[in-house]
C-alpha positions as CSV (number, residue, x, y, z in Angstrom):
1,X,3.6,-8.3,12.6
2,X,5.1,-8.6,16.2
3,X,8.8,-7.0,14.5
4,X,6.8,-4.1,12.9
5,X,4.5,-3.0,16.3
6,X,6.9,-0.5,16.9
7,X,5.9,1.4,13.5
8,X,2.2,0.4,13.7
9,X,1.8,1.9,17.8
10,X,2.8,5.3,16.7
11,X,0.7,5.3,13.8
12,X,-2.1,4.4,15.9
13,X,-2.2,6.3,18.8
14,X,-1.3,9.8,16.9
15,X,-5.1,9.0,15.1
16,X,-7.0,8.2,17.9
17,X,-8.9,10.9,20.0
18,X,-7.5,13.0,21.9
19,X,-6.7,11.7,25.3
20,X,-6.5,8.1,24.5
21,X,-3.8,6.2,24.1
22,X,-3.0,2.6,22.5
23,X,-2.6,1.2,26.3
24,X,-6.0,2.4,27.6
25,X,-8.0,0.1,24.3
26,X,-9.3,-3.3,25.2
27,X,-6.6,-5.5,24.4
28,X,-9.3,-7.3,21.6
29,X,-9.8,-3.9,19.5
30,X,-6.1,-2.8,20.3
31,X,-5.2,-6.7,18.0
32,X,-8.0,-5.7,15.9
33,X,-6.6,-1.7,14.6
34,X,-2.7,-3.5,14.8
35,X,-3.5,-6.4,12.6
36,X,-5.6,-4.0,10.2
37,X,-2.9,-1.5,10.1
38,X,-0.4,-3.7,9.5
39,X,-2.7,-5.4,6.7
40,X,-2.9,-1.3,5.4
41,X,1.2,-1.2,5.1
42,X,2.3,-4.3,4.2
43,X,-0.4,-6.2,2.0
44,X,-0.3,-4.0,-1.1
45,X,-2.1,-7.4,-2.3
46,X,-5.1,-6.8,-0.4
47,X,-7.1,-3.1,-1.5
48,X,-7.4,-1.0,1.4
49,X,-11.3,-1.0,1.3
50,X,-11.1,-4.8,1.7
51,X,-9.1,-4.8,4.7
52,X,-11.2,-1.6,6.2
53,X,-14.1,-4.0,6.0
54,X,-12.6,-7.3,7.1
55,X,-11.0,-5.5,10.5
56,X,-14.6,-3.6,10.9
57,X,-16.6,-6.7,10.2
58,X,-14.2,-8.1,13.1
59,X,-14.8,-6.2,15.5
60,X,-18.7,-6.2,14.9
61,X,-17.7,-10.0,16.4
62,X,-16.8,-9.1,19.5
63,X,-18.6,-5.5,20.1
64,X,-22.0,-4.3,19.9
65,X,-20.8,-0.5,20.7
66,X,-18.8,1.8,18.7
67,X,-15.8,0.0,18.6
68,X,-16.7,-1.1,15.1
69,X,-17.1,2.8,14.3
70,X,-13.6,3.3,15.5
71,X,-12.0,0.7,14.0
72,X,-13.5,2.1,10.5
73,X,-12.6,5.6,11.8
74,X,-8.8,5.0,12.2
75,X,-7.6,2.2,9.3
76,X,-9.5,4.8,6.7
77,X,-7.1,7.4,8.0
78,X,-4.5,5.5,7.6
79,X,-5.1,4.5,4.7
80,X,-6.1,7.9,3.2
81,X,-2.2,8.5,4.2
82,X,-0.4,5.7,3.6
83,X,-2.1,4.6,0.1
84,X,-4.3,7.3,-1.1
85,X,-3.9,6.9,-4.5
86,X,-5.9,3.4,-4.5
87,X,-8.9,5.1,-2.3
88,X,-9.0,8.4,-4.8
89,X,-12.5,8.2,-6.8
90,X,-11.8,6.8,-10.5
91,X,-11.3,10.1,-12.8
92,X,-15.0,12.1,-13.4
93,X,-16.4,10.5,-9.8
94,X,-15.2,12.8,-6.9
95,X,-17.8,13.8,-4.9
96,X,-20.6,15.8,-6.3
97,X,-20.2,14.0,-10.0
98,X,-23.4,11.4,-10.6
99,X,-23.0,8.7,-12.9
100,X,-23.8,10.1,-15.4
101,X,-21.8,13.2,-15.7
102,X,-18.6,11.0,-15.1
103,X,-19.1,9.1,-18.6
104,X,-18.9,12.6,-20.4
C-alpha cells in the first residue's frame, strides 16, 4: 500500500471538503480512508460495499463523531468512480422501482 500512497493521496484529498487537506486528518482516519481506498483499487476480490462497510465500521472503533460519516462519504465516491458498474442497481431497481415493479 506504502508504493501506491502516491495515487491514493490525490484521490483523497480532491474528495474531501473544501478546505481540507489529507495532512490536516487525524493520522487514525487519514490510515483508515488510505487502507479503504486502496482496498477500493486494488481488491477487485472484495465488492466495494464490503469494504465501504469494513473501513466505516473501523472507524466507529476509534470515533464517536462524524468521522465514521466521512469515511462512508469519501470511499462511496470513490468507488462510484473507480468501479461503478458493481454499485449500479441490478436491471429494473434504480431508484423509484419497488420490488415489485422490477420482476415485470
Amino acid at each position: 500500500m506504502v508504493a501506491e500512497q502516491r495515487r491514493i493521496d490525490p484521490l483523497i484529498n480532491e474528495r474531501l471538503a473544501e478546505g481540507w487537506h489529507l495532512t490536516r486528518i487525524d493520522s487514525i482516519l487519514r490510515a483508515i480512508l488510505r487502507a479503504g481506498t486502496f482496498e477500493i483499487l486494488r481488491r477487485a476480490d472484495v465488492p466495494p460495499r464490503v469494504s465501504i462497510n469494513e473501513y466505516v465500521d473501523l472507524a466507529h472503533a476509534f470515533f464517536e463523531g462524524e468521522e465514521p460519516k466521512v469515511v462512508n462519504g469519501l470511499l462511496d465516491r470513490v468507488a462510484k468512480e473507480v468501479r461503478p458498474e458493481e454499485l449500479a442497481p441490478p436491471p429494473g431497481r434504480g431508484p423509484g422501482v419497488t420490488a415489485e415493479q422490477g420482476q415485470g
